[in-house]
C-alpha positions in Angstrom: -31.3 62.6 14.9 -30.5 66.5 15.1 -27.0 67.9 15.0 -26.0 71.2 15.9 -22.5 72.7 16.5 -21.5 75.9 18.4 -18.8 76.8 20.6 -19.6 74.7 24.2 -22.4 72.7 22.1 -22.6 69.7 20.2 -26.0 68.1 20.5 -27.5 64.8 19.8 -31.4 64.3 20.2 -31.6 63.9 24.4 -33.5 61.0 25.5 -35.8 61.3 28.4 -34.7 59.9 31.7 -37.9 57.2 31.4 -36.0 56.2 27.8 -32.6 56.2 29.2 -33.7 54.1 32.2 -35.6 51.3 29.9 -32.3 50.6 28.1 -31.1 49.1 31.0 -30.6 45.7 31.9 -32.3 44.2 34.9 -28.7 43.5 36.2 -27.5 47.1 35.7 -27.1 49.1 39.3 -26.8 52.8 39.3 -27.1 55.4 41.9 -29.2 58.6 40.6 -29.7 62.3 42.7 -31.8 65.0 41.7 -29.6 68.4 42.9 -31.4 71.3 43.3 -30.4 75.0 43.2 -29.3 75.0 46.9 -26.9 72.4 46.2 -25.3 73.7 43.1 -25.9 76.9 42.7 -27.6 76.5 39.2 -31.6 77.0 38.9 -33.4 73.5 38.0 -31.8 70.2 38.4 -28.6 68.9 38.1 -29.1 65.2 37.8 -26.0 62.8 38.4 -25.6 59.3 38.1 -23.3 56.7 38.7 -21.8 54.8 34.8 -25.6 54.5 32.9 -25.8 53.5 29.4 -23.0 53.5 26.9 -22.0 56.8 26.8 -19.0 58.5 28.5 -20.2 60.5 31.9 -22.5 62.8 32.1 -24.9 64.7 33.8 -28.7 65.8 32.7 -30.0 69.6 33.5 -34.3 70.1 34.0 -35.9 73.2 34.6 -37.9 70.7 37.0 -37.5 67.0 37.9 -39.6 63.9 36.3 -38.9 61.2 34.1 -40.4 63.1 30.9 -38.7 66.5 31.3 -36.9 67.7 28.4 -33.4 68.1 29.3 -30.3 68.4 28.2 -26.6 66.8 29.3 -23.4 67.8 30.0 -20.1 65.4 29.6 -17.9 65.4 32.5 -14.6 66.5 31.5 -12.1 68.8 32.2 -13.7 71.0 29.3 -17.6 70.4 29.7 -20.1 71.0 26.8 -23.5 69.8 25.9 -23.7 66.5 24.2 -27.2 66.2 23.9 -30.5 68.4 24.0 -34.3 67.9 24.0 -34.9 71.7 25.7 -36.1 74.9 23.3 -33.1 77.0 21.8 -34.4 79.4 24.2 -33.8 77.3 27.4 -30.6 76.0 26.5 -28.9 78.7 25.6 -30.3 80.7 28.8 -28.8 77.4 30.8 -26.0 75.4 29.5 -23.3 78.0 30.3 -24.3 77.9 33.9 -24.3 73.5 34.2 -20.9 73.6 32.0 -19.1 76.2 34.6 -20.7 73.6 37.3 -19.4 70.0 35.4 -16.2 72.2 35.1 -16.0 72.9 39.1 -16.8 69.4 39.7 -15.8 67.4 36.9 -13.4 65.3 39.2 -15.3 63.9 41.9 -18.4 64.0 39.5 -15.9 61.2 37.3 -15.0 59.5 41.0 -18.7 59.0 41.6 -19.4 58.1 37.7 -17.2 54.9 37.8 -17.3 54.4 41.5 -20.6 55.3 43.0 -22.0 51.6 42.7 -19.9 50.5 45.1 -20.1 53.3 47.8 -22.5 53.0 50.9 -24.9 55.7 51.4 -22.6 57.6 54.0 -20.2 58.2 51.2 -22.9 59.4 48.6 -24.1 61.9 51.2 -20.5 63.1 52.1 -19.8 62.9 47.8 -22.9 65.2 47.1 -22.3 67.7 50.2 -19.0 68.0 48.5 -19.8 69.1 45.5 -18.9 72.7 45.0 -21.6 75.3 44.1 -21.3 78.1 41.2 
């Protein structure tokens, strides 16, 4: 595995979203959307998940949706940065400032929905995402 450092970056190898999903159990329940620049403001796709693997919370960014997309993720915090990265140089450094100033804008209810989202009906997913402030 890769490791890089920079200011907002610290990168791990990025796992597809095919990859990440396999490593589920069947008894695992998570709640996925696909955002898209109307929604957040950033071009490509914001992905956001209710708690999916071990890691912390997170978010995935693709210049276009599918399962075997590179990408690259965001942690949800207060103070964002890129955890891990399967895009070019080129790509990430053209788009992670963008999807870190969005986790930061965000990063509360985007934690709410994280460790909560499982439980929520679909009338509070839809009123969580058209909350979501834009950049």
């Amino acid at each position: 595995m890769g490791f890089s450092e920079s200011p907002a970056v610290w990168t791990d190898r990025e796992p597809t979203l095919d990859e990440e999903i396999s490593l589920l159990d069947d008894e695992d329940i998570f709640e996925m959307a696909n955002l898209t620049e109307d929604q957040t403001g950033v071009p490509g796709v914001i992905m956001i998940s209710t708690a999916m693997g071990s890691h912390g919370p997170r978010v995935k960014y693709f210049l276009k949706p599918g399962r075997h997309q590179p990408s690259f993720s965001v942690n949800v915090a207060s103070e964002p940065r890129v955890v891990a990265n399967s895009l070019s140089d080129r790509d990430l450094s053209r788009m992670a400032q963008s999807v870190i100033d969005w986790v930061r804008l965000n990063h509360e209810a985007l934690s709410r929905f994280w460790w909560d989202g499982p439980d929520w009906m679909e009338p509070e997913v839809r009123a969580f995402i058209d909350g979501l402030k834009k950049v």
